[in-house]
C-alpha positions in Angstrom: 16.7 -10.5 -18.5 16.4 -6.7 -17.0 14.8 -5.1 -20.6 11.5 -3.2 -19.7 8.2 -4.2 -20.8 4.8 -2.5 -20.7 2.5 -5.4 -20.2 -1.4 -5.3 -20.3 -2.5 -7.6 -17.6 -4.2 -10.8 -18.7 -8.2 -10.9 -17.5 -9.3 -7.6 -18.2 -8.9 -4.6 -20.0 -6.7 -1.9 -17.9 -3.9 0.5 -18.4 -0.6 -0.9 -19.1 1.7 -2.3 -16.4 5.8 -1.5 -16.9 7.6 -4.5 -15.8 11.3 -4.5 -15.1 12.0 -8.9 -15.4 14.3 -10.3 -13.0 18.0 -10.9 -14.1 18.3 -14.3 -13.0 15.8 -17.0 -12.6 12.3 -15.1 -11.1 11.9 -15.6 -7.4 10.3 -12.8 -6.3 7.8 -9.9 -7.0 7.6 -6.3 -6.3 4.5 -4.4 -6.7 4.9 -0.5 -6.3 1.7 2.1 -6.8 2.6 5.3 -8.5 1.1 8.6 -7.2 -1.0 11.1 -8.4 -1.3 12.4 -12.2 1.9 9.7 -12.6 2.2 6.2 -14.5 3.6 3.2 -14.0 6.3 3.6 -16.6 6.8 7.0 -15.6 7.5 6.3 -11.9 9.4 2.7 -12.3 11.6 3.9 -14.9 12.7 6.6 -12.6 12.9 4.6 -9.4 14.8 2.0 -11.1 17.6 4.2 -12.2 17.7 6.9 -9.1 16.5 4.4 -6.5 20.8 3.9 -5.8 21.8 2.8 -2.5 24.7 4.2 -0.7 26.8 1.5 -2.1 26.1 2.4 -5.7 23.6 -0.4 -6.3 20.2 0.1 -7.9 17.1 -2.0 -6.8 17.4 -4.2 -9.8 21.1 -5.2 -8.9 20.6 -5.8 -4.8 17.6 -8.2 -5.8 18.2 -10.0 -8.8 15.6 -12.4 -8.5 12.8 -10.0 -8.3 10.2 -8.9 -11.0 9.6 -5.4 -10.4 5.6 -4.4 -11.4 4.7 -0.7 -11.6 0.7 -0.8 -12.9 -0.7 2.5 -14.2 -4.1 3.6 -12.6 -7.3 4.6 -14.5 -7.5 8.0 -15.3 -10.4 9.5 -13.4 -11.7 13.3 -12.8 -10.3 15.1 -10.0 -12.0 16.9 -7.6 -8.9 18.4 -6.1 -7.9 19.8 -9.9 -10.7 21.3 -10.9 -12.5 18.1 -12.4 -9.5 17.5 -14.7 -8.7 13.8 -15.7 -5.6 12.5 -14.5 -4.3 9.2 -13.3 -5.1 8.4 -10.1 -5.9 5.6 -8.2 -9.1 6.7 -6.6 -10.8 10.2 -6.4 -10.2 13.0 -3.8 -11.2 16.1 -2.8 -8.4 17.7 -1.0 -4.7 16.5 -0.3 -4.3 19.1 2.8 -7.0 16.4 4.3 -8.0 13.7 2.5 -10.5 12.5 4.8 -12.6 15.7 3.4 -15.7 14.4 2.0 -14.2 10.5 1.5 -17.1 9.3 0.4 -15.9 10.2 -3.2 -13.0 8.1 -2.8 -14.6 4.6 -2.6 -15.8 4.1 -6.1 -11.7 4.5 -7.1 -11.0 2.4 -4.7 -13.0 -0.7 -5.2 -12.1 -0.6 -8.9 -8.3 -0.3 -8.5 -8.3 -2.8 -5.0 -10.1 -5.6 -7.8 -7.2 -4.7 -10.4 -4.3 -4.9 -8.1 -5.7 -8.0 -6.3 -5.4 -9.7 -9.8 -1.5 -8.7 -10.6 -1.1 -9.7 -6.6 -2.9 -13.3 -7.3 -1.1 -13.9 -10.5 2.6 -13.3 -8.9 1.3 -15.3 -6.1 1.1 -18.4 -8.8 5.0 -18.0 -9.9 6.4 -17.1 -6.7 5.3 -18.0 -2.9 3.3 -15.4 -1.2 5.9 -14.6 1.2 8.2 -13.0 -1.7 5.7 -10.6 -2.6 6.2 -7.0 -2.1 3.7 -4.7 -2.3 3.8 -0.8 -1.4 4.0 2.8 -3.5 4.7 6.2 -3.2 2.1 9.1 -2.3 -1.1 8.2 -3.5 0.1 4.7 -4.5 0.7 4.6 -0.9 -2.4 5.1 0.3 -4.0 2.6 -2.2 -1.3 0.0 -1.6 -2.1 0.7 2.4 -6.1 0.0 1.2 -5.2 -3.4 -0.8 -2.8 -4.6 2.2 -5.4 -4.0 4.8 -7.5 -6.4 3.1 -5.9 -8.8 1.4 -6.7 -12.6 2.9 -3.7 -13.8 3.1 0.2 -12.8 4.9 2.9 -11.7 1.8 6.5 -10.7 2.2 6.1 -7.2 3.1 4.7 -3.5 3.1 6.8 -0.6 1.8 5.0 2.8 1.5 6.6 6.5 0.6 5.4 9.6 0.9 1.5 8.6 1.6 -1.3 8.0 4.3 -3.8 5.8 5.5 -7.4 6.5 3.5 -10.3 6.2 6.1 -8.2 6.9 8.6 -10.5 8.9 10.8 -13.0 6.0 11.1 -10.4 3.7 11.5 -9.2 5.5 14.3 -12.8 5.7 15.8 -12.9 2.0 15.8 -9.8 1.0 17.3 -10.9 3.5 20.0 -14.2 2.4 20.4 -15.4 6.1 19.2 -16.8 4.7 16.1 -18.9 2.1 17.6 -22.6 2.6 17.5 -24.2 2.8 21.1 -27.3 2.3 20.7 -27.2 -0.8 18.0 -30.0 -3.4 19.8 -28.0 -6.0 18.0 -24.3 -5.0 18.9 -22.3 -6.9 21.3 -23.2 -6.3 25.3 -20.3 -3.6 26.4 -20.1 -5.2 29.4 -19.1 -8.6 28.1 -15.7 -8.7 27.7 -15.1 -11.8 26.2 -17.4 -11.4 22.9 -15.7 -7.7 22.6 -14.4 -8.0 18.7 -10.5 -8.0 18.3 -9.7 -4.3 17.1 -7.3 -5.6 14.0 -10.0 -8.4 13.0 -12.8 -5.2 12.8 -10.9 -3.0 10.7 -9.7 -5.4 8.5 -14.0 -6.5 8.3 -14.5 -2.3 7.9 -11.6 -1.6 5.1 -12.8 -5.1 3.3 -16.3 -3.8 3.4 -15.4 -0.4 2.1 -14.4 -2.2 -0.9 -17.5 -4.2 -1.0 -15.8 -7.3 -0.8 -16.7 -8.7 2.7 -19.0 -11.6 3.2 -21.6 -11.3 5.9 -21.5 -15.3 6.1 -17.4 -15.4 6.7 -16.5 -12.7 8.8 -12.2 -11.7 8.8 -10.3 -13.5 11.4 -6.7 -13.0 12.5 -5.8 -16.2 9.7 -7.5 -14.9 6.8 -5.2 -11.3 6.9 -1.6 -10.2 6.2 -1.4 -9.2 9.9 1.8 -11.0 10.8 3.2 -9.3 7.2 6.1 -6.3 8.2 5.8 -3.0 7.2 7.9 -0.1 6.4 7.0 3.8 6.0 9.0 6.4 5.7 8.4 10.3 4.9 10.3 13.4 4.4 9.6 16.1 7.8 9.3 18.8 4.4 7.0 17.1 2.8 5.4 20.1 0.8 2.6 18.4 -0.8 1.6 15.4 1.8 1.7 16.6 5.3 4.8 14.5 7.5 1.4 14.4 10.2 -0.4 12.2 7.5 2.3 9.8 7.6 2.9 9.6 11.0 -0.6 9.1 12.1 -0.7 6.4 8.9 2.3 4.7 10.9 0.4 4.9 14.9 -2.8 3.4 12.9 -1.0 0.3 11.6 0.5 -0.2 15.0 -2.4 0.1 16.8 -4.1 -2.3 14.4 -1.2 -4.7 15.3 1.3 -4.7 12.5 5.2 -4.3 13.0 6.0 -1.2 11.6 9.5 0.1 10.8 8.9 4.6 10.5 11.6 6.3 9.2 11.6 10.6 8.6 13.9 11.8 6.4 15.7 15.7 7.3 15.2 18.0 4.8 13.4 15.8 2.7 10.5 16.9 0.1 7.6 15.0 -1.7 9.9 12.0 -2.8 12.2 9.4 -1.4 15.4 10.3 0.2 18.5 8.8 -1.9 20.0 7.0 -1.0 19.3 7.1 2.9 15.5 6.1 2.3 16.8 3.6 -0.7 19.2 2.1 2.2 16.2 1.9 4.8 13.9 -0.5 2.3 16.8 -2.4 1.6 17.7 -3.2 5.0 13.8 -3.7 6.0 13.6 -6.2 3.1 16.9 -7.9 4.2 16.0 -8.5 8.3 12.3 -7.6 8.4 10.8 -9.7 5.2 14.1 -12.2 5.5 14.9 -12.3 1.9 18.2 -14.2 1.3 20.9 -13.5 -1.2 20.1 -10.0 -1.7 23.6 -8.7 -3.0 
């Protein structure tokens, strides 16, 4: 069955979800974040029928077996519209540089990491991790980027449009050793190599304690992450409304972290996804990055 359905999740009261169910018997799951000021319904019903690859196929029809989940954020004020209420996954304060005053940002994020964990966890008991997709457009981007960061375990893949990495300033500081705190009595000796913390392990302990989910009694390691998990971004160089830099630098972060990362820029191409050249790119990242058989 292909008919969509907006669906409240189970668990908790939230805005509804627009679900697209697969066409033939359900086994796998793909999660995509709307940006800004959008919806769920808004954005999936739209990606669904303009999302066409070169070969005339839509999403639905080159993976069959998937369940395609767009969740709607809360709606929250905006501090870069003028305090207005719109739906957006977490707060910010300016889109030209979103690290500007961040701080307002982590309140959104905690909230909307604890919502999307549940849809995440709830696929996760109908189909294996590994055929879970998770990624979003824009500001979905940068919250699916968040949630993928530090989730605990390795899914099927990463697709992100359009977007950047939140925090990226201070995760660059830490994978550089800028952000570190000299004069901590209690930090690691510089000079001892060996207990020198593995750069992916602390930024996945930083994003996870952003979202006040870490415990101080079971620190991240390598085997509790979706480090080994493949990623795709891609990003059009006339990108009017996130800056093609934003992107980029979201794409040199995740490598440095140690993620396989498949960038693609896009000529020409505004604040959207490029059909069907960008279309073509996810489908052929999903087919020989994530390994998904049978996709038609």
């Amino acid at each position: 069955m292909d008919e969509p359905q907006d669906a409240a999740p189970r668990g908790r009261r939230q805005p509804s979800t627009f679900i697209i169910e697969p066409r033939s018997p359900h086994t796998q799951s793909v999660i995509l974040l709307h940006g800004l000021g959008s919806n769920g319904h808004k954005f999936g019903s739209e990606l669904i029928q303009t999302g066409v690859c070169s070969n005339g196929k839509t999403l639905p029809d080159t993976l069959p077996g998937a369940r395609f989940i767009f969740p709607t954020s809360k709606r929250r004020r905006s501090s870069a519209f003028g305090r207005a209420k719109l739906t957006q996954w977490f707060d910010i304060v300016s889109l030209d540089d979103p690290s500007y005053r961040n701080h307002r940002q982590t309140r959104g994020l905690e909230e909307s990491y604890s919502e999307i964990l549940d849809i995440i966890s709830r696929e996760a008991d109908e189909v294996l991790p590994e055929n879970i997709l998770l990624g979003g457009l824009s500001q979905g981007c940068a919250m699916g980027l968040v949630c993928f960061l530090s989730i605990a375990f390795p899914i099927g893949g990463f697709i992100g449009m359009s977007g950047w990495l939140p925090f990226s300033n201070d995760i660059d500081g830490l994978l550089t050793g800028e952000g570190e705190d000299e004069d901590d009595p209690f930090g690691p000796d510089p000079a001892d190599k060996e207990e020198a913390p593995d750069p992916a392990v602390k930024i996945i302990g930083y994003v996870r304690d952003l979202l006040s989910i870490d415990d101080p009694k079971k620190p991240p390691t390598r085997n509790d992450s979706a480090l080994s998990t493949p990623v795709f971004l891609g990003h059009g160089d006339a990108d009017e409304k996130i800056r093609p830099s934003l992107g980029r630098e979201a794409c040199q972060a995740m490598k440095a972290i140690g993620f396989r990362v498949d960038w693609k820029s896009y000529e020409g191409q505004g604040h959207w996804y490029k059909i069907p050249d960008e279309i073509d790119d996810i489908v052929d990242f999903i087919r020989t990055r994530v390994g998904w058989p049978d996709l038609t």
